[in-house]
Structures are given as structure tokens and as C-alpha cells.
LUMTIVO-352419 format. One line per 10 residues: number of its first residue (from 0); their letters; for each residue x, y, z of C-alpha. Coordinates in Angstrom, 1 decimal, m for minus. Example, Ala and Ser with C-alpha at 12.3 -4.5 7.8 and 13.67 -1.06 7.14 Angstrom:
# residues 2
0	as	12.3:m4.5:7.8; 13.7:m1.1:7.1
This chain:
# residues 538
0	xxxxxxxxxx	m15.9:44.5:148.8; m17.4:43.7:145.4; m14.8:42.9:142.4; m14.5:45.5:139.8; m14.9:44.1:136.2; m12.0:43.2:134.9; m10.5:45.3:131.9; m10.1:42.2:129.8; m14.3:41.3:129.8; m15.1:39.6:126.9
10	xxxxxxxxxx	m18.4:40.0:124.5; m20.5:36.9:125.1; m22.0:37.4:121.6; m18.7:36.4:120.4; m17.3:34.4:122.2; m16.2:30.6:121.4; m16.3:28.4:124.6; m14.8:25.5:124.1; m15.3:23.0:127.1; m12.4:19.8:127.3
20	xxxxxxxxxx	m14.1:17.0:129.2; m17.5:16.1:130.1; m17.9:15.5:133.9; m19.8:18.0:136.3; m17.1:21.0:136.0; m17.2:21.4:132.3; m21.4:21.0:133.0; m21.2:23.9:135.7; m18.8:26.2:133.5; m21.4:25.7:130.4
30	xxxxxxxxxx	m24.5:26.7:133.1; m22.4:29.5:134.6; m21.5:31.0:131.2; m25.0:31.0:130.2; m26.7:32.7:133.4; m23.8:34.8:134.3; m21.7:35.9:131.7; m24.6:35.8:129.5; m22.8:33.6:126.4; m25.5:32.1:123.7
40	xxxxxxxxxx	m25.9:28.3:124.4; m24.8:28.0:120.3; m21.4:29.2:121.0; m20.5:26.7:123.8; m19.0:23.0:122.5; m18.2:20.7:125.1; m15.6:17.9:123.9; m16.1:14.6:125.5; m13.9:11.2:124.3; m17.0:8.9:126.3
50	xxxxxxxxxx	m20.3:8.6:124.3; m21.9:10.4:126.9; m21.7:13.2:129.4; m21.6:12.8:133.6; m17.7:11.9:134.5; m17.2:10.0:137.4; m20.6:10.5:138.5; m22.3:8.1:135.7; m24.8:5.5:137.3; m26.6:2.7:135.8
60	xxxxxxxxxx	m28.6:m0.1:136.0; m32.1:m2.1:137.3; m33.6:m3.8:139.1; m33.4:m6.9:137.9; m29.6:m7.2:137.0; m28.2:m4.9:139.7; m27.9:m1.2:140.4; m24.4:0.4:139.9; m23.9:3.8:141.5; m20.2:4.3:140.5
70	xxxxxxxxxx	m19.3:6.7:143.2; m21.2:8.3:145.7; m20.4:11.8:146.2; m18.3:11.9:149.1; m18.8:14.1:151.5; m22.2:13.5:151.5; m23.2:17.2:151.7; m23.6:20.1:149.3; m22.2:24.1:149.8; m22.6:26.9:148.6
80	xxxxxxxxxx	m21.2:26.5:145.2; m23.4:23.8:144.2; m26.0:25.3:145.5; m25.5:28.4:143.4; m25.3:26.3:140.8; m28.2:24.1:141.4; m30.2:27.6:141.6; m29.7:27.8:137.6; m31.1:24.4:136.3; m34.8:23.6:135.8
90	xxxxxxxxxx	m36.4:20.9:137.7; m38.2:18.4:135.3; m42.0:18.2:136.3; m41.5:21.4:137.8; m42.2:24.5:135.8; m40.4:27.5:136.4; m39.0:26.2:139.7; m34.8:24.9:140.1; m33.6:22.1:141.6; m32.3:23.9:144.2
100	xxxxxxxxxx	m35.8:25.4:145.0; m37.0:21.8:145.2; m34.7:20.8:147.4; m35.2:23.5:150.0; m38.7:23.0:149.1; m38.2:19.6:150.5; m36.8:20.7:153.8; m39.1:23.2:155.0; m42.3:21.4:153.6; m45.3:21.3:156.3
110	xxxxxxxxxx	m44.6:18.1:158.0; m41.5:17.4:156.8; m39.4:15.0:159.5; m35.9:15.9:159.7; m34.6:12.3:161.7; m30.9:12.7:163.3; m28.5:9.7:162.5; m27.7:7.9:165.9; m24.6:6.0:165.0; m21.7:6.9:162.7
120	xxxxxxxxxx	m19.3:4.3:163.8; m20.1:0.8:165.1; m18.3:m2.5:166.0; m18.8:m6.3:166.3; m18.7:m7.3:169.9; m19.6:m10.6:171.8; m23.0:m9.3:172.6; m23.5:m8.4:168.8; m23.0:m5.0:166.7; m22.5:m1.9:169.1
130	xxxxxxxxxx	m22.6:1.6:168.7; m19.1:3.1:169.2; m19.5:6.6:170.9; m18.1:9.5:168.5; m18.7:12.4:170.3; m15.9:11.9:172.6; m12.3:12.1:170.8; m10.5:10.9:174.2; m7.3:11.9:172.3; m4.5:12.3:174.6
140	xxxxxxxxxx	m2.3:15.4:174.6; 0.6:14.5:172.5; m1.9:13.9:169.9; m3.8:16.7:170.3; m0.6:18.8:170.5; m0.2:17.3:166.8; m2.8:18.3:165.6; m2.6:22.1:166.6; 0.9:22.4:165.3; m0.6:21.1:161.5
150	xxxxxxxxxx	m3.7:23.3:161.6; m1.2:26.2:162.6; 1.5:25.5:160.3; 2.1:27.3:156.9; 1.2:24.9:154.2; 4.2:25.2:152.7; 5.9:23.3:155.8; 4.5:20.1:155.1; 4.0:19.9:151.7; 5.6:16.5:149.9
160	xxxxxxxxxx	4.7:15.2:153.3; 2.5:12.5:153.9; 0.0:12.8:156.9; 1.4:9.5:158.3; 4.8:11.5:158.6; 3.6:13.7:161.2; 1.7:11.2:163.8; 2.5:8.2:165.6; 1.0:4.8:164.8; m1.2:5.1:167.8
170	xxxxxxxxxx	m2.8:8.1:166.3; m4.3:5.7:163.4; m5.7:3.5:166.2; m7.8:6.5:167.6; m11.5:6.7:166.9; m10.9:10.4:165.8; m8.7:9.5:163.0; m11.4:6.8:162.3; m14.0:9.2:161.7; m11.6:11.5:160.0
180	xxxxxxxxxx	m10.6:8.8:157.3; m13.8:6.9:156.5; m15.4:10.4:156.0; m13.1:12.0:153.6; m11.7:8.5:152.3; m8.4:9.6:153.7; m5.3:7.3:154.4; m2.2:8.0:156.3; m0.3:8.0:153.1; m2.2:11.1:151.8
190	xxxxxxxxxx	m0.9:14.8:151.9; m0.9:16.1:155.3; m1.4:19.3:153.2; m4.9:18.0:152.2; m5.6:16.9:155.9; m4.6:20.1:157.1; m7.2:21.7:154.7; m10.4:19.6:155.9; m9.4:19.6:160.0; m8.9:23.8:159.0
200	xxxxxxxxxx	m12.8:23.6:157.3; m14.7:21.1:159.0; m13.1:20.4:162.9; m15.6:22.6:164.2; m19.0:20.4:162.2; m17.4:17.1:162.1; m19.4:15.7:165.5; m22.7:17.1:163.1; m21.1:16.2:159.9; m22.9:12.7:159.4
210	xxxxxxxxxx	m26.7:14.4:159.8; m27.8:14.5:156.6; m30.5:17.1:156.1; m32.9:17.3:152.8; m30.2:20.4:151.7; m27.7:17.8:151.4; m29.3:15.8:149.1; m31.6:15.2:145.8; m34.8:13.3:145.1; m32.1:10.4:143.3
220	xxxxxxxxxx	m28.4:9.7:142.8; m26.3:13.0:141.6; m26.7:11.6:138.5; m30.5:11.0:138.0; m31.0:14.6:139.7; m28.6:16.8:138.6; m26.4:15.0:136.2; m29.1:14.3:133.7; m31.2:17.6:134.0; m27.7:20.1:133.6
230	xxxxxxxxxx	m27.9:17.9:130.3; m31.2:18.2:129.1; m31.3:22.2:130.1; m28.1:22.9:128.2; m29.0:21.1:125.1; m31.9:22.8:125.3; m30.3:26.2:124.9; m27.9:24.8:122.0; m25.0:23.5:123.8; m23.0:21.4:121.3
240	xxxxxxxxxx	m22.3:18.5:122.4; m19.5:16.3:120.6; m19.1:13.1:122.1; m16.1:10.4:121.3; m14.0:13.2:120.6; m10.8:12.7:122.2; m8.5:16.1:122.9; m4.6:14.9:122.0; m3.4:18.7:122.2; m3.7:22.3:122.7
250	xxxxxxxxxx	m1.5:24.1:120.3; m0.2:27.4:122.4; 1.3:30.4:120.7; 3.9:32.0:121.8; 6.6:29.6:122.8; 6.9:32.1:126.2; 4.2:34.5:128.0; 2.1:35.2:128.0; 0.4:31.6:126.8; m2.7:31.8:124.0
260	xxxxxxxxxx	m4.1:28.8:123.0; m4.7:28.9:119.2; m5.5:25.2:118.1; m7.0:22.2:119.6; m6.0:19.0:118.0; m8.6:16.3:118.1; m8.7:12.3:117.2; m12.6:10.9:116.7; m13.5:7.5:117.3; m12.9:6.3:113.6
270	xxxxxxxxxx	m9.4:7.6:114.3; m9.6:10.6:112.2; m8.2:13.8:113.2; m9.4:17.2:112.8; m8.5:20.5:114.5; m10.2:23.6:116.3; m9.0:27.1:115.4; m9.3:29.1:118.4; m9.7:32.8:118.6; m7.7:35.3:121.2
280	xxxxxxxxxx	m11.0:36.2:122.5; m12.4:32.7:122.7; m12.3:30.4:125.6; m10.6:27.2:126.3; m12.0:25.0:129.6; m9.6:22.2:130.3; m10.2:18.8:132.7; m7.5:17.7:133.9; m7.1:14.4:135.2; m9.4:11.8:135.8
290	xxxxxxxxxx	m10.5:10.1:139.0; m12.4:7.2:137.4; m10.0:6.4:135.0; m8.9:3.1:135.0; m12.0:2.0:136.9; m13.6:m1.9:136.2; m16.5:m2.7:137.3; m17.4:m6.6:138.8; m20.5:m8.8:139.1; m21.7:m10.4:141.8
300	xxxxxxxxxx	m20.0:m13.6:141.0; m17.3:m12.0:140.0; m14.2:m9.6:141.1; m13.3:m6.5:138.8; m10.9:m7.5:136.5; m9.6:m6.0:133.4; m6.4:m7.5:130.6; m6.2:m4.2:130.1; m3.0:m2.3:131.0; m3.8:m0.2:134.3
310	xxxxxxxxxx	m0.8:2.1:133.5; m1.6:2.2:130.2; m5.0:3.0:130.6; m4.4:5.7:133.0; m1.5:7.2:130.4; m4.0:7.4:127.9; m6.6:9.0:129.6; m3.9:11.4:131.9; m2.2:12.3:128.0; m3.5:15.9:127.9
320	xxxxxxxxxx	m2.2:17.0:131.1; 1.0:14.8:130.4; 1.7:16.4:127.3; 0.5:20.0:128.4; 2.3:20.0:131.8; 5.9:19.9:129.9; 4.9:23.0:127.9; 5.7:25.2:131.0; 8.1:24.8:134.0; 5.5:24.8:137.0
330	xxxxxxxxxx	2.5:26.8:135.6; 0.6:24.2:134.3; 1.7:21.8:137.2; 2.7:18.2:137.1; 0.3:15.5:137.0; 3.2:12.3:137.7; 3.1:13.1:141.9; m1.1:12.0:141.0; m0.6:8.9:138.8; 1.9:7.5:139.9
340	xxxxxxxxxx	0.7:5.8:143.3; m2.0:3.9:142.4; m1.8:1.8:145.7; m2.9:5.0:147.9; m5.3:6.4:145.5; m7.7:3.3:144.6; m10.8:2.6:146.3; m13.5:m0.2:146.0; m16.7:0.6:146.0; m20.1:m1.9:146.0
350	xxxxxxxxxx	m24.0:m1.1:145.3; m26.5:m3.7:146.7; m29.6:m4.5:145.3; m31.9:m5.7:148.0; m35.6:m7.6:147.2; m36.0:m8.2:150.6; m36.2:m6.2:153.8; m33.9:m7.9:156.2; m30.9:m6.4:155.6; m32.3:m2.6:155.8
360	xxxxxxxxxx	m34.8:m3.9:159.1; m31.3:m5.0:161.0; m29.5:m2.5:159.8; m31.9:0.2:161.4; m32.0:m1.7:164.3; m28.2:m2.0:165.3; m27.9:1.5:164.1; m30.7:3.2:165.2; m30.5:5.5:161.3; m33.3:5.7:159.6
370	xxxxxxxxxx	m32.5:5.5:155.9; m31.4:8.7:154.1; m30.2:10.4:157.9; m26.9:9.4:157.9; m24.0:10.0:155.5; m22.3:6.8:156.4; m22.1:4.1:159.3; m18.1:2.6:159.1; m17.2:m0.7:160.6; m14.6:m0.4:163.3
380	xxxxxxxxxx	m11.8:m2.8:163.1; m12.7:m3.8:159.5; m10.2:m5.1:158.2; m10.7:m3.8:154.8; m12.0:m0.5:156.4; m15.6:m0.9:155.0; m18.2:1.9:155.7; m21.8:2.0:154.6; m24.3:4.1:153.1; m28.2:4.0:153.1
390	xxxxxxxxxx	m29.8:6.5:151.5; m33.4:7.9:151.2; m35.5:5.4:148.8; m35.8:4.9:146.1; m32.3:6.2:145.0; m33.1:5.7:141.5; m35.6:6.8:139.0; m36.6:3.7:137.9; m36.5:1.4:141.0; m39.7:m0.4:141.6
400	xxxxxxxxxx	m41.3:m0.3:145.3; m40.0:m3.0:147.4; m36.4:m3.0:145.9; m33.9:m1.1:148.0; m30.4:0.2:146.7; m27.5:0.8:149.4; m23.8:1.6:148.8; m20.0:1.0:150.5; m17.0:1.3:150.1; m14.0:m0.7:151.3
410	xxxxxxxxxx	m10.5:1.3:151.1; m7.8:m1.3:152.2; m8.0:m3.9:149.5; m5.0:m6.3:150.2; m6.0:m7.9:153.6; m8.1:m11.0:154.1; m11.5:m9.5:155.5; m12.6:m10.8:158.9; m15.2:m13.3:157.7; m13.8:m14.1:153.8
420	xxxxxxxxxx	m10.5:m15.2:153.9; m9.4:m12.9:150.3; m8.7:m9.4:149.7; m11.4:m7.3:148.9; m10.5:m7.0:145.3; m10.2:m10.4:144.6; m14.0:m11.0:145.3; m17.0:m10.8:143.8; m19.8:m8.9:144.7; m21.5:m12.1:146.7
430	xxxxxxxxxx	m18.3:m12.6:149.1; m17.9:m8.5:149.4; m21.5:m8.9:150.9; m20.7:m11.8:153.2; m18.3:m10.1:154.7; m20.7:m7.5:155.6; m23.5:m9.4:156.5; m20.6:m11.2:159.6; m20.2:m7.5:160.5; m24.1:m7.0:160.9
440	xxxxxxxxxx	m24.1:m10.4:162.4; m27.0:m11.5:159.6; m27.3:m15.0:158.2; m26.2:m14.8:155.1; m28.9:m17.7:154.0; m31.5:m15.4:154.6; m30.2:m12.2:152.4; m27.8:m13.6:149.6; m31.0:m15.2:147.5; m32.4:m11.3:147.3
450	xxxxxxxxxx	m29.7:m9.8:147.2; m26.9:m8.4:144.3; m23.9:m6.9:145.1; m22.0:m5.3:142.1; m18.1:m4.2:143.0; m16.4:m1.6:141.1; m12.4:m0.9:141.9; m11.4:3.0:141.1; m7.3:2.7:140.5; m7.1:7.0:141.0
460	xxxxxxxxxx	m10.5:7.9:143.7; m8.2:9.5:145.8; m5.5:10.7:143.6; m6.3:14.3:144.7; m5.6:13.5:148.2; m1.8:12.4:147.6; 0.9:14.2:148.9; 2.4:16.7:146.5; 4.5:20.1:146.4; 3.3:23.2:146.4
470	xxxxxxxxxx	3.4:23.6:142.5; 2.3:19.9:141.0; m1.3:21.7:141.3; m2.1:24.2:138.6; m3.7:27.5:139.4; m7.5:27.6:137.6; m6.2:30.6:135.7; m2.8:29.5:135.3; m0.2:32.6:135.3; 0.6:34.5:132.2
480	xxxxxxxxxx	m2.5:33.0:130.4; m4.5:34.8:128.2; m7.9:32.7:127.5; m7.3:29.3:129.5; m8.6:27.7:132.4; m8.3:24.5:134.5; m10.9:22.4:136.5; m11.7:20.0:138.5; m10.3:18.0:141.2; m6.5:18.5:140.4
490	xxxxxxxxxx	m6.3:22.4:140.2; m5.4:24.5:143.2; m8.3:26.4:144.9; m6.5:27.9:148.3; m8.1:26.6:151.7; m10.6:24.6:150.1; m10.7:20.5:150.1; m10.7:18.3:147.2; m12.5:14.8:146.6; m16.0:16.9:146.1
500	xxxxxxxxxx	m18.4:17.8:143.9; m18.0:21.2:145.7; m14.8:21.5:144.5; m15.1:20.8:140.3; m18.3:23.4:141.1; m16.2:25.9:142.5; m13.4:25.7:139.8; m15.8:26.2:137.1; m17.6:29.7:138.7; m13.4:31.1:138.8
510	xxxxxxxxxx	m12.8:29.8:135.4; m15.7:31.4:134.2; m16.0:35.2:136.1; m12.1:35.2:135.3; m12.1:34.5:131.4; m15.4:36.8:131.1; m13.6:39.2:133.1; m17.0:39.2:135.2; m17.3:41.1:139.0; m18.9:38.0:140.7
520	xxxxxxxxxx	m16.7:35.9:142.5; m17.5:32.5:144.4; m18.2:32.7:147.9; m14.8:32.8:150.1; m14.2:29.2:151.6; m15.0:29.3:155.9; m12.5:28.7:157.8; m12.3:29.6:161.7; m8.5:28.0:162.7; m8.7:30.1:166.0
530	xxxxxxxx	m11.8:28.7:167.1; m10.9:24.9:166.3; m7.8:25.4:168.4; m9.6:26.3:171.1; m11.8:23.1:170.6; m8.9:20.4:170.5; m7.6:22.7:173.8; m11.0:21.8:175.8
């Protein structure tokens, strides 16, 4: 049943939209308030503290001193929200045509080959690298009696739990927990809420999950593709964009509900404040968090290292939703439960630069993936849990033929690998590749001279995926609010999983058809619990 407009719909001829943070949900609310609730590009202002827009999703480089994709978009795939999204925005090059309609273009062009990925997990044997079978769990029944009782559970039941709490160790032996964890970048520390969530969404496609189809993709990095052109259509309809202006406060009137933001206090990067007077009827889009704050990035002969303060850093850039969060008891949640285990949350990622076949040529030949099929191939028995990703060349738009760009990710840092006797994020780029060239069984004389490898360590990747209670997540509309919003990874969307693009996507459609007081509503998220029940049964 359609959603009647809501009583409180606001005139987009005058309305002030006033966007706090510049990654891909403040990008999709400014898109969305343009297309659906028909607001003039002139009377949207996206604040930004970075010189430029993008978030997280920023990538960089060339060929010659090394391509750096700072995080792939994990999981691989797109839904429906993106999609919807991706509908709005031009395609450069292609006139009156989205970049949506380009990709499904793509897919069901004449003579278009859609190659299946053959291998998803493999491991170092004596014979060489081997193909670990994945379509067979082989979980026994305790473990499968596990994971029933989660899926069936009220959230509310295991939430402040972590997902370790509710398995044995052998359970984090098993190949299904394998292919659970490097495809959602989830640890046994994490919320058993959060794995609750994906087993509820995705237990039914996981055996398909790793296919990667043209739908699930773009001509070049997220960035490059979709990034870049939000950018260059929204400035084109007057967006105004003000970068290296940093958001120190929203100033809320009255003291109790229902909540109206009235100022916004800013600091510019010569230090000089100024504030926003905000309207009832205007608009205030808020961030929170920040998964790549704190994040360094290396070289190839060296690790990523910073004198800066890590808790300081992440302070700073978490201040908004620090200082905002004790405004309220529980509405406007708590952000401490997200930066305050940086152990659990950090990841390492590494992009490789190649200027010589080999590498890809043994690669496809162990894994029988052609490049661009598979989401990722993941190194059983790793020791710092390394998986792989080789996507469709060239990734990016300015990478000359015969130079070929692949990505990883390692997510247990501390141990010595099996071939480099270090942790992970004490090396540089060279020894991160060494150790994977001793899992591909390559000789490293042969690749390191045309190769570079640059690290980057992300102190709060996964913070979304820590355990937490019921109420450290905000609602998007938070209750009692009059013309606020929240987005992005650490706001509550029910049933749906975080640590997506999908997700910041999805928060800015509600934020925006609940401020405008529009009808539309985002697509419910699919879930079939019955169904995957019976599966684990079989």
C-alpha cells in the first residue's frame, strides 16, 4: 500500500537543505532532493571539512607511482537503492542516458559474456594452490542448531553480544564461517546482532554471492563512476558546495521535544568561525561517524604510519556526534560503543600496480576467475586472513593498456604472516605482496620489479559491525524531531546490513521522503528467515 503524504510536506521552493558531510549519503540526499522532492539545486549546501567531496570512497593515483583505491565497496554488489539512485545521474559521454541505464546496457548488450567465478576460497597445499570447495558447508548439527536459534531470535536477545559469544571455537574453523567473514569483513568480535542481519538477508544467495554480474558493477572504481559524476551533475544544477568547513555544533531549540535545529556553528580552515541560521522549515542532513577516519596510507617501502594521535584523531573527526549525542538521553544514540575498539574495527587494505602479466596469468590459472567475475578469492589458513580482488580492467580512468590494478585486504594485523615473519601493519607494501605471491606460490623475482603495492590501515572500517545495544544507533528521523535527519553507516535502518554503499544510499532516500513529507518510500529490505531455516535443516 502506497504512503499517504505526510501532513508536514514542505515547499521545495523554500526550502534550505543543508547537507553535514560530504561522502556518498549527503551525495544521494542532494540527488534525491532534486528528482523527488523537487528542491532547486541553489537551495542545497553541502558542508564538507576535506577539500573535496567522495568520503571513504576517494581513490587516487597513476600509473607510474601506484594506484590507491582506498576501500573497495564491500559487498561487491549493488541493490535496489543504488540502483534507484544511479537511475538519477547522467552518464558523461552519454547524452540523455544514466549510469544506471549504462550499466544494464552493459549486461544485456549483443554478445556480451557473463563468465561465472570458479573459486571463492583457495589454499596452499603440497601440490601447490587448491581450490577449496564452498558449496558444501559440511557444518555439523550443533552448529547448524546455532545458527537457527540466532536467525530465529528477537534482536533484542543478543544485542551487546558479540557473535563469538554464541559459537564455539570450532565454529571459526569452519569453511562457512570463512566465507561468512571474508565476505562481509566480519570477525568473531563483532555484533551477533549484525551477523544475525546478513545470515537473515543473504543465507539463501551466499553460494551465488561471489558471481559478479555487469549489474554489480561500473565501467571504473565507485569513485571514477559514480563518485565523480553525482559531483559534476549536482554542481551543475547549483549545488553549493563549501569545502574545509568543519561542523563544531548544531544549536537545537527547545531544551526538550520536540527537537528544531536553529543554528549550525561552523570553524573554516583559517580558524574562523561563522554560523548558519536555520529555518523551521529548512532541512538539516547530518553524517555521523566516519569509517575512514583515522586512516594512513603506506608506500611500497614503507608501512602506514602516522605521529599523529589515533584517538585524537578519531575524537576530532567523531566531535559532532560526541557532542550531539549528550543533547538527548538515547535519541540521538551514542557513538563511544563505535570508537572505542579500534582493535575489532581496523582493516588493512593494499592496491597493486602490476606492469607485467604474471601475477594476473597465475592468478587465473589457480583460480580459474577470469578478471572482473569474482567479488573476492580469500586465502585459507592465512594467517593475516588475506582475500583478494581482481576486477574488470582497467579499473581506472586513466590507466594506460598493459598496467593492471588489483586490490586486498588483510583483517588480522598482529600475526607474523606465513611467508614474512611481521605483522601485516608493520610492512610495507613490498613485504604485504611477498606474502602473497608465497600464497600464489610465484617467485617473487619475477613480479616485485613490476610491481607496487601501496598499504593503507583504516583504524574504524568495521566500526559499524561492533556489538552494540539496541539504542547506541540513532533512528534516521530521530524521535521528536522536527527538521533533522541522520545518515550513513551508524544510523539504524531495521533488517538491513551495514558496511555498504547500499546502506548510506538507503538512509538518504528516508531522510529525504521523511523531511519533504513525500509518499515514496524505499523499497522494503528481502528477507525470507523461513526459507533459510529450511536450508541449514537440509
Amino acid at each position: 500500500m502506497p504512503h499517504k503524504e505526510s501532513s508536514n510536506r514542505r515547499d521545495p521552493g523554500n526550502v534550505q537543505a543543508w547537507l553535514i558531510g560530504g561522502g556518498i549519503a549527503s551525495l544521494a540526499a542532494a540527488v534525491h532532493l532534486i528528482n523527488d522532492a523537487k528542491v532547486p539545486g541553489k537551495n542545497i549546501h553541502l558542508l564538507d571539512e576535506h577539500r573535496r567531496a567522495g568520503g571513504a570512497m576517494q581513490s587516487s593515483g597513476d600509473a607510474e607511482n601506484g594506484y590507491v583505491l582506498r576501500t573497495a565497496c564491500l559487498p561487491y554488489f549493488h541493490d535496489i537503492c543504488v540502483q534507484d539512485l544511479l537511475s538519477y545521474v547522467p552518464s558523461p559521454g552519454n547524452n540523455g542516458r544514466s549510469i544506471m541505464d549504462v550499466v544494464r546496457d552493459s549486461e544485456s548488450g549483443e554478445g556480451v559474456k557473463k563468465p561465472i567465478a570458479s573459486t571463492r576460497l583457495v589454499e596452499q597445499r603440497s601440490e601447490g594452490l587448491e581450490k577449496v570447495d564452498d558449496k558444501q558447508f559440511h557444518l555439523g548439527i550443533k552448529h547448524r542448531w546455532d545458527l537457527i536459534k540466532l536467525m530465529v531470535e528477537g534482536e533484542k536477545a543478543v544485542a551487546g553480544k558479540a557473535i563469538k559469544d554464541l559459537f564455539d571455537e570450532s565454529f571459526f574453523d569452519s569453511k562457512f564461517w570463512t566465507l561468512w567473514s571474508t565476505t562481509f569483513a566480519l570477525r568473531p568480535e563483532h555484533g551477533a546482532v549484525e551477523f544475525q542481519r546478513h545470515l537473515r538477508k543473504y543465507l539463501e544467495k551466499i553460494k551465488d554471492i561471489n558471481n559478479v554480474s555487469a549489474l554489480d558493477r561500473t565501467q571504473y572504481t565507485l569513485y571514477d563512476s559514480v563518485i565523480l559524476p553525482m559531483i559534476a551533475y549536482l554542481e551543475k544544477e547549483g549545488v553549493d558546495f563549501r569545502f574545509n568547513a568543519k561542523v563544531t555544533d548544531l544549536v537545537m531549540y527547545p531544551e526538550g521535544d520536540p527537537t528544531t535545529i536553529s543554528e549550525i556553528k561552523l570553524v573554516h580552515d583559517d580558524n574562523s568561525p561563522s554560523l548558519v541560521t536555520i529555518d523551521p522549515m529548512d532541512i538539516v542532513i547530518v553524517t555521523l561517524g566516519s569509517v575512514s577516519s583515522g586512516s594512513v596510507v603506506g608506500s611500497n617501502h614503507a608501512p602506514p604510519t602516522s605521529e599523529a594521535s589515533l584517538e585524537d584523531t578519531i575524537m576530532e573527526d567523531w566531535s559532532l556526534w560526541n557532542k550531539v549525542s549528550t543533547f538527548a538521553t538515547r535519541k540521538f544514540g551514542d557513538p563511544v560503543p563505535f570508537r572505542s575498539h579500534i582493535k575489532e574495527s581496523t582493516v588493512e587494505t593494499f592496491t597493486i600496480t602490476l606492469k607485467d602479466p604474471l601475477f594476473l596469468d597465475t592468478y587465473e590459472k589457480w583460480t580459474h576467475n577470469q578478471p572482473g567475475s569474482a567479488a573476492l578469492v580469500s586465502f585459507v589458513h592465512s594467517n593475516w586472513n588475506l582475500s583478494l580482488s581482481v576486477p574488470c580492467q582497467p579499473l581506472f580512468a586513466n590507466q594506460p593498456a598493459g598496467v593492471h590494478v588489483v586490490w586486498g585486504y588483510g583483517m588480522d594485523l598482529e600475526k607474523p604472516g606465513n611467508f614474512v615473519n611481521k605483522p601485516m601493519r608493520e610492512c610495507s607494501g613490498e613485504e604485504i605482496l611477498i606474502e602473497l605471491l608465497g600464497h600464489l606460490g610465484l617467485d617473487q623475482e619475477r613480479v616485485l620489479p613490476y610491481a607496487n603495492t601501496i598499504p593503507c590501515i583504516f583504524p574504524m572500517a568495521t566500526a559499524s559491525l561492533l556489538k552494540r545495544a539496541h539504542f547506541d544507533r540513532p533512528e534516521v528521523i530521530p524521535h521528536n524531531t522536527t527538521n533533522m535527519a541522520f545518515v550513513g553507516q551508524f544510523v539504524e535502518i531495521p533488517h538491513d546490513t551495514t558496511f555498504s554503499m547500499e546502506y548510506s544510499v538507503r538512509s538518504a532516500q528516508m531522510a529525504v521522503y521523511n523531511l519533504m513529507g513525500l509518499s515514496k518510500r524505499p523499497p522494503p529490505v528481502r528477507t525470507n528467515v523461513l526459507l533459510e531455516v529450511f536450508g541449514l535443516l537440509a
